[in-house]
One Martini backbone bead per residue (centre of mass of N, CA, C, O) as a GRO file, in nm:
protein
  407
    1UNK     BB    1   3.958  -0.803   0.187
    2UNK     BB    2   3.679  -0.652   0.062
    3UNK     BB    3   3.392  -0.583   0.144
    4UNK     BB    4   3.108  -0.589   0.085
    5UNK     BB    5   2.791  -0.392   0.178
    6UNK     BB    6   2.582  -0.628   0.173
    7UNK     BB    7   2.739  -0.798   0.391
    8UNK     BB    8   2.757  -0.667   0.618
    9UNK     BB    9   2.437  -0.716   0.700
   10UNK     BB   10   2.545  -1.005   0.781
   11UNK     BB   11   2.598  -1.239   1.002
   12UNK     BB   12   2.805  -1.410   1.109
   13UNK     BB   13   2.731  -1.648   0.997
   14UNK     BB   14   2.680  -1.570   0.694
   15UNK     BB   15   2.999  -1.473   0.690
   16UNK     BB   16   3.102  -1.751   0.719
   17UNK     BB   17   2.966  -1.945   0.547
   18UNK     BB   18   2.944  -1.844   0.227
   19UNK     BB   19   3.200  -1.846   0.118
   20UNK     BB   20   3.228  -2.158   0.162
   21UNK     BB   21   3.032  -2.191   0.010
   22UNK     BB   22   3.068  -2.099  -0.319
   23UNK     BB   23   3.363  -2.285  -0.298
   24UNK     BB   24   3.242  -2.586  -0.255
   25UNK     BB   25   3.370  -2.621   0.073
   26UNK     BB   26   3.457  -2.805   0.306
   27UNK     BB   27   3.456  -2.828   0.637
   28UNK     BB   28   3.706  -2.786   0.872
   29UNK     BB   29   3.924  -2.842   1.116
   30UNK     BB   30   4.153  -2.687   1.303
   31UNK     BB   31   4.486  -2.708   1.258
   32UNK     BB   32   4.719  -2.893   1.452
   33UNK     BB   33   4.760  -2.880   1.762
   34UNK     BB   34   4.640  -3.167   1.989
   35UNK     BB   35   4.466  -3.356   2.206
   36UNK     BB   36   4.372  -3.644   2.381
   37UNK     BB   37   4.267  -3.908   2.561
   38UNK     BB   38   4.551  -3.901   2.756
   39UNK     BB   39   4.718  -3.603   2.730
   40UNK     BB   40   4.859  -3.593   2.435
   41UNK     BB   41   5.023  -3.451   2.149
   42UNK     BB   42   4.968  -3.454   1.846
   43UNK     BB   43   5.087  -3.412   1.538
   44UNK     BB   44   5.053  -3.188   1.272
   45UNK     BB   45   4.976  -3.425   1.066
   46UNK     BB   46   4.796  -3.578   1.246
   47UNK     BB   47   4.603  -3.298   1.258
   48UNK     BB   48   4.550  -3.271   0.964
   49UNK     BB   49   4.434  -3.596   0.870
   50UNK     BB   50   4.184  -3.527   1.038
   51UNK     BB   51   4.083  -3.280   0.916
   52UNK     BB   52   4.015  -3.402   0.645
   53UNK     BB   53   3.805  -3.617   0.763
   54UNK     BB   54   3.654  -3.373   0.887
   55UNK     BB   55   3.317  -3.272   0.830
   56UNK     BB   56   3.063  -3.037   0.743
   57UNK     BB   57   2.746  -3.021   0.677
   58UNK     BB   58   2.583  -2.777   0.420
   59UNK     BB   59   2.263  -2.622   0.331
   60UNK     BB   60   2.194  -2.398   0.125
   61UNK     BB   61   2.007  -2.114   0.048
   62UNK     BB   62   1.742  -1.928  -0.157
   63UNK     BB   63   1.557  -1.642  -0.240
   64UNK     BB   64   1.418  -1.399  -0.468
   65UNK     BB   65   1.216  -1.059  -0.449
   66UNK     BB   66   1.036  -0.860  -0.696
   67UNK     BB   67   0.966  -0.532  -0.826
   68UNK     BB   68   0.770  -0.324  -1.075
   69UNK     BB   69   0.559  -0.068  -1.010
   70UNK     BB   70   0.231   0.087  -1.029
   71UNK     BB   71   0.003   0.322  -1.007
   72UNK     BB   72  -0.370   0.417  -1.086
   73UNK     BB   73  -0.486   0.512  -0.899
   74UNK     BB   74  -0.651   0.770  -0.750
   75UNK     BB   75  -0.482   1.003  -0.639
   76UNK     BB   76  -0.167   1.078  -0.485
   77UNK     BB   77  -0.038   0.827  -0.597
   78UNK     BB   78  -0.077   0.863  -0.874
   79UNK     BB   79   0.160   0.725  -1.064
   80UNK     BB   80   0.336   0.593  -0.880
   81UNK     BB   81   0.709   0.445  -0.889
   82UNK     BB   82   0.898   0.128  -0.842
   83UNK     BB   83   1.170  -0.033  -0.750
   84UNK     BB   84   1.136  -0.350  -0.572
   85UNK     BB   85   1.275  -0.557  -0.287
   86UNK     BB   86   1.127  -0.743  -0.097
   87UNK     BB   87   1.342  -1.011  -0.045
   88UNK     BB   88   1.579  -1.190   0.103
   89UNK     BB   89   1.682  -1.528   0.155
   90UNK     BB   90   1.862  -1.699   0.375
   91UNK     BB   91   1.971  -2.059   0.430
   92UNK     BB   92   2.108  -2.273   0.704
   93UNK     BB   93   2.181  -2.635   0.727
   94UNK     BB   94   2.257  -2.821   1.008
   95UNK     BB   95   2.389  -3.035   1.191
   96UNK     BB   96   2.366  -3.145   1.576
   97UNK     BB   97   2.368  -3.438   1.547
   98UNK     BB   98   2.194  -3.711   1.681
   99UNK     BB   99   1.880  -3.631   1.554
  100UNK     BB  100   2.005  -3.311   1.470
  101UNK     BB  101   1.891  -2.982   1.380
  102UNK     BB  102   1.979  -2.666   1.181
  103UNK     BB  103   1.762  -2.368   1.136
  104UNK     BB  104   1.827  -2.062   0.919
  105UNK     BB  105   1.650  -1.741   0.840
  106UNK     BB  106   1.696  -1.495   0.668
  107UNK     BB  107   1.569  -1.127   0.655
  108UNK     BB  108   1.609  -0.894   0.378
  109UNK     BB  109   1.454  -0.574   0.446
  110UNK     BB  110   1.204  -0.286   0.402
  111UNK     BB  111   1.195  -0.008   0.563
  112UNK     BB  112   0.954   0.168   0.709
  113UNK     BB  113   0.789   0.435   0.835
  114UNK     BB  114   0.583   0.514   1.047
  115UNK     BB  115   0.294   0.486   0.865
  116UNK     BB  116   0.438   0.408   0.627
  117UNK     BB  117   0.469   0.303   0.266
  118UNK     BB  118   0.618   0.546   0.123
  119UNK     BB  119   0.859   0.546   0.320
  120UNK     BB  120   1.259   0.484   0.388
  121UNK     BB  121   1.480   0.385   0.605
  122UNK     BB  122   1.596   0.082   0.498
  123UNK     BB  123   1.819  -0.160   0.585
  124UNK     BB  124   1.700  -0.530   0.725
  125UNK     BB  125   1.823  -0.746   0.945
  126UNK     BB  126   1.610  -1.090   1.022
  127UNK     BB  127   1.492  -1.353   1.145
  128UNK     BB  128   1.281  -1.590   1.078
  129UNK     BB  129   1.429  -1.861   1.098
  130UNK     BB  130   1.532  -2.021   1.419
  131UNK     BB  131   1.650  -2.384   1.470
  132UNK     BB  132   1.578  -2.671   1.686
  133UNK     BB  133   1.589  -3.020   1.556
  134UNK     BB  134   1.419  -3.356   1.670
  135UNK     BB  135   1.428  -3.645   1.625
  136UNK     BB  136   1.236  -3.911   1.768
  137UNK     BB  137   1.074  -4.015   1.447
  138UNK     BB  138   1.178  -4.215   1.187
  139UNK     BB  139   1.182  -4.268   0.873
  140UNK     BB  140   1.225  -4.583   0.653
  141UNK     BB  141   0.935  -4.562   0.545
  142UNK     BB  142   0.629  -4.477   0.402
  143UNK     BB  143   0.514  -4.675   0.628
  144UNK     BB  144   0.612  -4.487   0.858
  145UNK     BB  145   0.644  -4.285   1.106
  146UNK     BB  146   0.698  -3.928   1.206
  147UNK     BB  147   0.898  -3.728   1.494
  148UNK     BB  148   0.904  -3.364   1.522
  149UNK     BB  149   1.104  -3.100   1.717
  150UNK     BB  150   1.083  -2.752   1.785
  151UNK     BB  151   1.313  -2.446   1.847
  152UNK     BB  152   1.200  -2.143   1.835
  153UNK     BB  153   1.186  -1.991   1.537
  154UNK     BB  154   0.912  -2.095   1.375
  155UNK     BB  155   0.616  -2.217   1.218
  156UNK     BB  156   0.304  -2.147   1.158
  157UNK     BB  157   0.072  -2.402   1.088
  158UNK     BB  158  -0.034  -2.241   0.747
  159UNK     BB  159   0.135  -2.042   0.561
  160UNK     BB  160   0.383  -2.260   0.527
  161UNK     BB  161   0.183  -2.448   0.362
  162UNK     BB  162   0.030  -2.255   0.142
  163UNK     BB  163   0.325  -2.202  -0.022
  164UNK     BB  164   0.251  -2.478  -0.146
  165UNK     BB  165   0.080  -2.332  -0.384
  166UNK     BB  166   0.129  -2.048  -0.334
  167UNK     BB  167   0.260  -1.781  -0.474
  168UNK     BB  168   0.459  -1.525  -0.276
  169UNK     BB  169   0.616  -1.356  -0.504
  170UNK     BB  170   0.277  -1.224  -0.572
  171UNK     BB  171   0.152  -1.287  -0.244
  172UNK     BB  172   0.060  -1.317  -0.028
  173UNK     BB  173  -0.155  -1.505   0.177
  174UNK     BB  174  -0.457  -1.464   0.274
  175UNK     BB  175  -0.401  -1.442   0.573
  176UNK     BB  176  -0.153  -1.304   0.584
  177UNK     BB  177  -0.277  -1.046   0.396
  178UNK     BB  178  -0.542  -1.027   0.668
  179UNK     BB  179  -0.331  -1.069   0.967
  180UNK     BB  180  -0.402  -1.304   1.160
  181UNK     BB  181  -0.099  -1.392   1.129
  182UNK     BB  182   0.221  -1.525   1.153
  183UNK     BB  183   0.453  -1.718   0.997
  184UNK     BB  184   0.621  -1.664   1.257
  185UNK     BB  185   0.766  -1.749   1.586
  186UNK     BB  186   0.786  -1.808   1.891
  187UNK     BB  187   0.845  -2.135   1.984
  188UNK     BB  188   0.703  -2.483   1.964
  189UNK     BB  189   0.678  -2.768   1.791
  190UNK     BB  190   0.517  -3.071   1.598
  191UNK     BB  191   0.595  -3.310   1.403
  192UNK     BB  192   0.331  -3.528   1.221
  193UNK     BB  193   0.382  -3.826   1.025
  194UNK     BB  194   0.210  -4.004   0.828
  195UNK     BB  195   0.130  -4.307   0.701
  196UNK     BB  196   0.137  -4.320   0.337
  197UNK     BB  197   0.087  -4.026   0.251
  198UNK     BB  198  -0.154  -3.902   0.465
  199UNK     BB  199  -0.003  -3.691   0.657
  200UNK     BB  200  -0.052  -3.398   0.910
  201UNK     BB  201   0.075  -3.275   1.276
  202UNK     BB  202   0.076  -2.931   1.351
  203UNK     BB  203   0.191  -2.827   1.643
  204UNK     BB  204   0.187  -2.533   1.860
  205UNK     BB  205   0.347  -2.268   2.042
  206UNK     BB  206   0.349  -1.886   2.137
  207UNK     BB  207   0.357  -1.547   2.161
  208UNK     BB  208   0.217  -1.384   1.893
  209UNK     BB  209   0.381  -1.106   1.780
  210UNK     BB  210   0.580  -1.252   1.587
  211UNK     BB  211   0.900  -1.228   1.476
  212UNK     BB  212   0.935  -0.884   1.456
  213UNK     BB  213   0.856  -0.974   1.812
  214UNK     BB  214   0.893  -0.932   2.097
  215UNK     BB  215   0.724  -1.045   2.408
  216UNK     BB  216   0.440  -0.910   2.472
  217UNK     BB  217   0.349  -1.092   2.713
  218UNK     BB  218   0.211  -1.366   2.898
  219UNK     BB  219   0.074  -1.472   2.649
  220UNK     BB  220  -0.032  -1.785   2.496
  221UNK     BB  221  -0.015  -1.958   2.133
  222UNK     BB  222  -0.245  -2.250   2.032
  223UNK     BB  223  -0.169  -2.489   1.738
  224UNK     BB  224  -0.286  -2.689   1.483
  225UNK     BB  225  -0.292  -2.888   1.198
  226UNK     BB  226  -0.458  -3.061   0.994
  227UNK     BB  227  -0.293  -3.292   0.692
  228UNK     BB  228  -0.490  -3.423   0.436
  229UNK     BB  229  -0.395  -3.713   0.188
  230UNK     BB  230  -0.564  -3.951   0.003
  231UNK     BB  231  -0.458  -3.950  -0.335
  232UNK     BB  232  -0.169  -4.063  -0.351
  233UNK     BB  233  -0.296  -4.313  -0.583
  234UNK     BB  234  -0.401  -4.217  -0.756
  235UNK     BB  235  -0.512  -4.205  -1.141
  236UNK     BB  236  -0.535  -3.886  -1.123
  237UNK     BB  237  -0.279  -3.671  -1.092
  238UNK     BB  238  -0.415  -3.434  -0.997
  239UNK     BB  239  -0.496  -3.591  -0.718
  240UNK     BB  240  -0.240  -3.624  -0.521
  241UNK     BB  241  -0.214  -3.354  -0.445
  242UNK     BB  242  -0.401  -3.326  -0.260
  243UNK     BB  243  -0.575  -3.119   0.018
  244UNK     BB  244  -0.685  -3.117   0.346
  245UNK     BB  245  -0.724  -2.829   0.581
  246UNK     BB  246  -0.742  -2.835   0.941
  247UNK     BB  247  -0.755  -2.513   1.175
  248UNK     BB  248  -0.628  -2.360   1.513
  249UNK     BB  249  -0.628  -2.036   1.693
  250UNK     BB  250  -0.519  -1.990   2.081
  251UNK     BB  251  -0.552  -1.654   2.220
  252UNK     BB  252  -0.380  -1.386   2.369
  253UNK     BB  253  -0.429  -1.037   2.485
  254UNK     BB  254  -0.344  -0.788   2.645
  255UNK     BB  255  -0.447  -0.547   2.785
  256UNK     BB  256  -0.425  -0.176   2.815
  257UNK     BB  257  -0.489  -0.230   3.174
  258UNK     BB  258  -0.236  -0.384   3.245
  259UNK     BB  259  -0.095  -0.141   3.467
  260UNK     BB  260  -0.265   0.080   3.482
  261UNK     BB  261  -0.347   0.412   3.689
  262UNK     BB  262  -0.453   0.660   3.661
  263UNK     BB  263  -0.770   0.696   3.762
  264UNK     BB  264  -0.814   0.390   3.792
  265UNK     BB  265  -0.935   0.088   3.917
  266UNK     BB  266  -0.718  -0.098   3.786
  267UNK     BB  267  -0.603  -0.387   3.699
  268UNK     BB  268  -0.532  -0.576   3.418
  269UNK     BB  269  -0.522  -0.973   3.370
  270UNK     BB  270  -0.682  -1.005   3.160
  271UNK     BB  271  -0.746  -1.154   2.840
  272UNK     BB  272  -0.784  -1.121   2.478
  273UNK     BB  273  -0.907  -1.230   2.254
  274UNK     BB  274  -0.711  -1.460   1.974
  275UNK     BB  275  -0.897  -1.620   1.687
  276UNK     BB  276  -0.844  -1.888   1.481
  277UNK     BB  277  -1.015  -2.029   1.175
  278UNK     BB  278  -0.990  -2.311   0.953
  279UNK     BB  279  -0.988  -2.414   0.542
  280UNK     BB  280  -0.857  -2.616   0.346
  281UNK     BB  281  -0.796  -2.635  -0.054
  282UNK     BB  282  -0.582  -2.852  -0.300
  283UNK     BB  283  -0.370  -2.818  -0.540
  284UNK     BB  284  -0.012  -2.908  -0.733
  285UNK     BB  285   0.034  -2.932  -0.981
  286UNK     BB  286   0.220  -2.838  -1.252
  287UNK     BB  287  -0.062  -2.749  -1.427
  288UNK     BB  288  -0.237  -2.705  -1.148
  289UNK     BB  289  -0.325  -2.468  -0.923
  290UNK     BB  290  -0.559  -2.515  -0.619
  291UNK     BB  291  -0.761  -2.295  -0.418
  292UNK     BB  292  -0.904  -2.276  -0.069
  293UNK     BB  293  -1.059  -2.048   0.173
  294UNK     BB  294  -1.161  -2.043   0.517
  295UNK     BB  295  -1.206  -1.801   0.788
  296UNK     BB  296  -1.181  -1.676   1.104
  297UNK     BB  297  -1.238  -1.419   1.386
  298UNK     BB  298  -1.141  -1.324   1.709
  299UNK     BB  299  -1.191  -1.048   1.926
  300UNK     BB  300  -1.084  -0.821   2.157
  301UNK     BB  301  -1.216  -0.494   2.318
  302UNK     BB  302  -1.165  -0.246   2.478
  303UNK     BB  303  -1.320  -0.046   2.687
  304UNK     BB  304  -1.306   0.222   2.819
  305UNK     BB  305  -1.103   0.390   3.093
  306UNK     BB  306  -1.100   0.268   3.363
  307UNK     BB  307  -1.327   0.400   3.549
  308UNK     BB  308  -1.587   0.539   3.704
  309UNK     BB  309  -1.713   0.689   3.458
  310UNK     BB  310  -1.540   0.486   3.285
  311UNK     BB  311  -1.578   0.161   3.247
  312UNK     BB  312  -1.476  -0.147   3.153
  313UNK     BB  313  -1.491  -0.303   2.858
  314UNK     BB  314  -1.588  -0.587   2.611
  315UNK     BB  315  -1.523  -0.618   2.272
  316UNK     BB  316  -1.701  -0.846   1.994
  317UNK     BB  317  -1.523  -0.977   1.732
  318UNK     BB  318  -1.615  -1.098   1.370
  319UNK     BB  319  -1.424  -1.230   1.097
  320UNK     BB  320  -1.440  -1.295   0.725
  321UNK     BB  321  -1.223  -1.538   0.505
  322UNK     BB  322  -1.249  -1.530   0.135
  323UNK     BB  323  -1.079  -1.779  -0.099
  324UNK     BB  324  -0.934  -1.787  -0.437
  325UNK     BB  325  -0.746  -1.986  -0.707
  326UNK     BB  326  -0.512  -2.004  -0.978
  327UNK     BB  327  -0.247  -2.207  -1.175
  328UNK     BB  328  -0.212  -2.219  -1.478
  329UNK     BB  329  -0.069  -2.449  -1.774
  330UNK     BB  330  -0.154  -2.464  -2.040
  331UNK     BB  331   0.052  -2.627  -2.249
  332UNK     BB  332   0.038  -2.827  -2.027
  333UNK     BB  333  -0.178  -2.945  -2.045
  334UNK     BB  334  -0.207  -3.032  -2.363
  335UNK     BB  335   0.135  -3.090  -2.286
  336UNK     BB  336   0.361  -3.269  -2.109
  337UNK     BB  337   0.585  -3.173  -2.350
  338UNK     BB  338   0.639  -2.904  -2.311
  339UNK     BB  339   0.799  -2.540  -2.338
  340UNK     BB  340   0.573  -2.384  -2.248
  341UNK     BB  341   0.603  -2.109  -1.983
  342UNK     BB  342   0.309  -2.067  -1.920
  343UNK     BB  343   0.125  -1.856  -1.710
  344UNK     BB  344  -0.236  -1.823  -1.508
  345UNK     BB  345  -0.338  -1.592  -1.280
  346UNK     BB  346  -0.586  -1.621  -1.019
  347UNK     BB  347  -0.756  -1.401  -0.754
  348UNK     BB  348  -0.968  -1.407  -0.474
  349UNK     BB  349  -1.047  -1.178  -0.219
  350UNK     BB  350  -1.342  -1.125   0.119
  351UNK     BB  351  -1.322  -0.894   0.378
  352UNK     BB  352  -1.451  -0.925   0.681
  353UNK     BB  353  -1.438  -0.714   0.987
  354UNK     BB  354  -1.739  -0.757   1.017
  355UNK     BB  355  -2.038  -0.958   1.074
  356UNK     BB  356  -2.200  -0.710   1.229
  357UNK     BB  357  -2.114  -0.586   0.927
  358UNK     BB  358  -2.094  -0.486   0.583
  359UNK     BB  359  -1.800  -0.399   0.510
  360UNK     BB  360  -1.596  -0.468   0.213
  361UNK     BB  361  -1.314  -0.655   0.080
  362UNK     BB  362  -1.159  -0.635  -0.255
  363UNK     BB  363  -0.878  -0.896  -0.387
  364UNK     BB  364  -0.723  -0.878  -0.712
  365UNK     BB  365  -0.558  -1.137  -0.891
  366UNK     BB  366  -0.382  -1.097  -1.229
  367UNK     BB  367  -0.211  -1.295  -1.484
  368UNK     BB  368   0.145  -1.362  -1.615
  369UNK     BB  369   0.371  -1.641  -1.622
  370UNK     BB  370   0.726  -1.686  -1.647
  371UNK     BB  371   0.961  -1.953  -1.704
  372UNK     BB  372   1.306  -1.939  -1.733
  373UNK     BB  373   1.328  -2.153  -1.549
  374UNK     BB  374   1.301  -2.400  -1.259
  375UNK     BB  375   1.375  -2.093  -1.066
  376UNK     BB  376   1.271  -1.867  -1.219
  377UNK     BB  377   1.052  -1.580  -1.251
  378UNK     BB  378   0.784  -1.396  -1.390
  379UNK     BB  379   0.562  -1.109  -1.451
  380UNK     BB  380   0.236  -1.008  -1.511
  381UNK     BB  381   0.026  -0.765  -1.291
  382UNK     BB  382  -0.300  -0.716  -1.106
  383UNK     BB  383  -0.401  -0.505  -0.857
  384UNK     BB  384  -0.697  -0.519  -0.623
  385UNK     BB  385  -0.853  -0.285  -0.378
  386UNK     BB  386  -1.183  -0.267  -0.267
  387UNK     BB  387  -1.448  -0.181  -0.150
  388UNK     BB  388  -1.772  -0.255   0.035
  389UNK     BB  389  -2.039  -0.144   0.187
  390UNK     BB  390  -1.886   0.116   0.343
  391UNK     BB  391  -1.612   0.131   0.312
  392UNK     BB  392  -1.325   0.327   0.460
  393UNK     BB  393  -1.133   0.275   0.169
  394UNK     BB  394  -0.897   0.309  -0.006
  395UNK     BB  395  -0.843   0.225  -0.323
  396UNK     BB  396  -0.617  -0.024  -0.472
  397UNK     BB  397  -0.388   0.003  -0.789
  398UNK     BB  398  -0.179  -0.234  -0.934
  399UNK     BB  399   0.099  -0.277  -1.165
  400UNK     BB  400   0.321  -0.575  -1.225
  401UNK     BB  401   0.660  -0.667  -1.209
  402UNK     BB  402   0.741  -1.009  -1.133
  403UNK     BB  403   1.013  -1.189  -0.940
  404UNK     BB  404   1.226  -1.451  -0.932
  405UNK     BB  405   1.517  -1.666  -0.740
  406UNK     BB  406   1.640  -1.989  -0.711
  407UNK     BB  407   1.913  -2.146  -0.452
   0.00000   0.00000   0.00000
């Protein structure tokens, strides 16, 4: 059978399994002679009738978003335009045995050439989610706690947790988008959950510099999040999924000259830091969703050459990010038997990019969008990142038509 080219990219794992998905068959062991534990051999009806009995369950599913943008801003960009497949992610779940499974998620992105958003080299695909996950402490009830830990590729504190407030598929959230860290990471995490619907807490362990990147150094990122829901009793429905987080991610990155060189003073062994925290609230109704963000960084920069005439020094910054959005659907707040699926998107983000310099960036998302069923959903929106206090940026302003679409 001839294979599509979109399946070539996909790795031994997904190409072996999604077929078997989409066929809606359960996967069995195969048929034929096997040893049994006595060392004879079974015949092959009963190692059939064996094959019958024994099936793997897999949770498969994927997300897709793209969108149709056009640049209005002024510049070289004015009027560029073009449709833009941004992510196609496919997640692949399945058990590992007694309190064990795993989770797969590939990320089928368009990659750009180096130093440019402008220019694409083509397709390709890298896992973004790839763990083992132990249940040490399963919840029997509401009311019980439970402790569950991951290895591998996991997700780092707060970013794919604030993805269930916010919609991803019109622009990352404000840390992802303000590059603070990566939304997954390689290294080890676990996660409390606390009992009667109170929230959780969720720690990791990570190399820092996320997925994308195998680790460049010897420091190691540790952080963490607690994420308190206390209104889940509430009699105003608003305020059930209320969310209240507070997060913390301490790390360090080599210096530059940390293998020495010529004409330096020797290697530099110690780390710059890379610290970030913040605290997040929000609601999630389906009527309404209220987002607020506020998060800080702390940087550390090698300065001079490490030589006797320019010795190192390092040079400390503080950076500062705050953030609002809503995602209203009047329609459904006037009626919760509405069948009208408009929703109403606005978000402001306010990136300092150091507080002891006046500089900032400014970014507008606001639009519409329509739900076409329960699964998919389109926009028209405008983004728009513009400089002030004397930012030495290009204003960027984009005109969007985005898509989503879950399976």
């Amino acid at each position: 059978m001839r294979i599509p080219p979109t399946m070539r990219l996909l790795p031994v794992l997904s190409a072996t399994l999604l077929p078997v998905v989409l066929s809606a068959q359960n996967l069995s062991r195969d048929t034929g002679a096997r040893a049994d534990t006595t060392g004879a051999t079974t015949t092959q009806a009963d190692s059939t009738k064996h094959a019958a009995e024994v099936t793997i369950p897999l949770d498969f599913s994927g997300v897709l978003f793209g969108n149709y943008q056009y640049q209005g801003a002024a510049g070289p960009a004015k009027d560029q335009n073009r449709f833009e497949l941004e992510r196609a992610y496919l997640t692949f779940r399945m058990p590992a045995g007694n309190r064990a499974s795993i989770r797969v998620t590939t990320d089928l992105y368009q990659q750009t050439a180096p130093g440019s958003d402008a220019y694409y080299k083509g397709w390709a695909l890298r896992a973004k989610y790839a763990y083992l996950q132990y249940d040490f402490m399963q919840a029997r009830t509401s009311s019980d706690w439970s402790f569950a830990s991951r290895i591998g590729l996991v997700q780092t504190m707060s970013i794919t947790h604030e993805e269930d407030f916010w919609p991803r598929w019109l622009s990352p959230t404000p840390a992802d988008r303000a590059g603070y860290f990566s939304s997954a990471d390689a290294g080890i995490a676990g996660i409390l959950t606390l009992p009667n619907k109170l929230g959780e807490l969720y720690t990791a362990v990570t190399n820092g510099p996320g997925y994308t990147s195998r680790e460049t150094d010897r420091f190691k990122d540790v952080q963490a999040r607690l994420t308190l829901t206390p209104l889940t009793a509430s009699k105003l429905s608003y305020l059930r999924t209320f969310a209240l987080d507070g997060w913390i991610y301490r790390g360090a990155v080599a210096s530059k000259f940390a293998n020495g060189g010529a004409d330096q003073l020797g290697p530099v062994g110690g780390g710059l830091d890379r610290n970030r925290y913040g605290v997040f609230a929000g609601i999630r109704d389906p009527r309404l969703i209220v987002g607020l963000d506020y998060a800080e960084r702390d940087d550390g920069t090698d300065t001079g050459a490490n030589t006797a005439a320019s010795p190192r020094g390092v040079s400390d910054s503080t950076g500062r990010l705050v953030a609002a959005y809503v995602v209203a659907r009047p329609f459904l707040m006037l009626d919760p038997k509405s069948g009208v699926p408009l929703g109403i998107v606005a978000r402001f983000d306010q990136v300092t990019p150091n507080t002891s310099a006046s500089p900032k960036l400014n970014t507008f998302i606001g639009g519409l969008t329509w739900d076409l069923n329960s699964r998919t959903a389109i926009s028209l929106d405008y983004q728009a990142t513009t400089p002030s206090n004397g930012a030495a940026v290009a204003p960027v302003k984009t005109y969007y038509v985005h898509w989503t679409a879950n399976f």
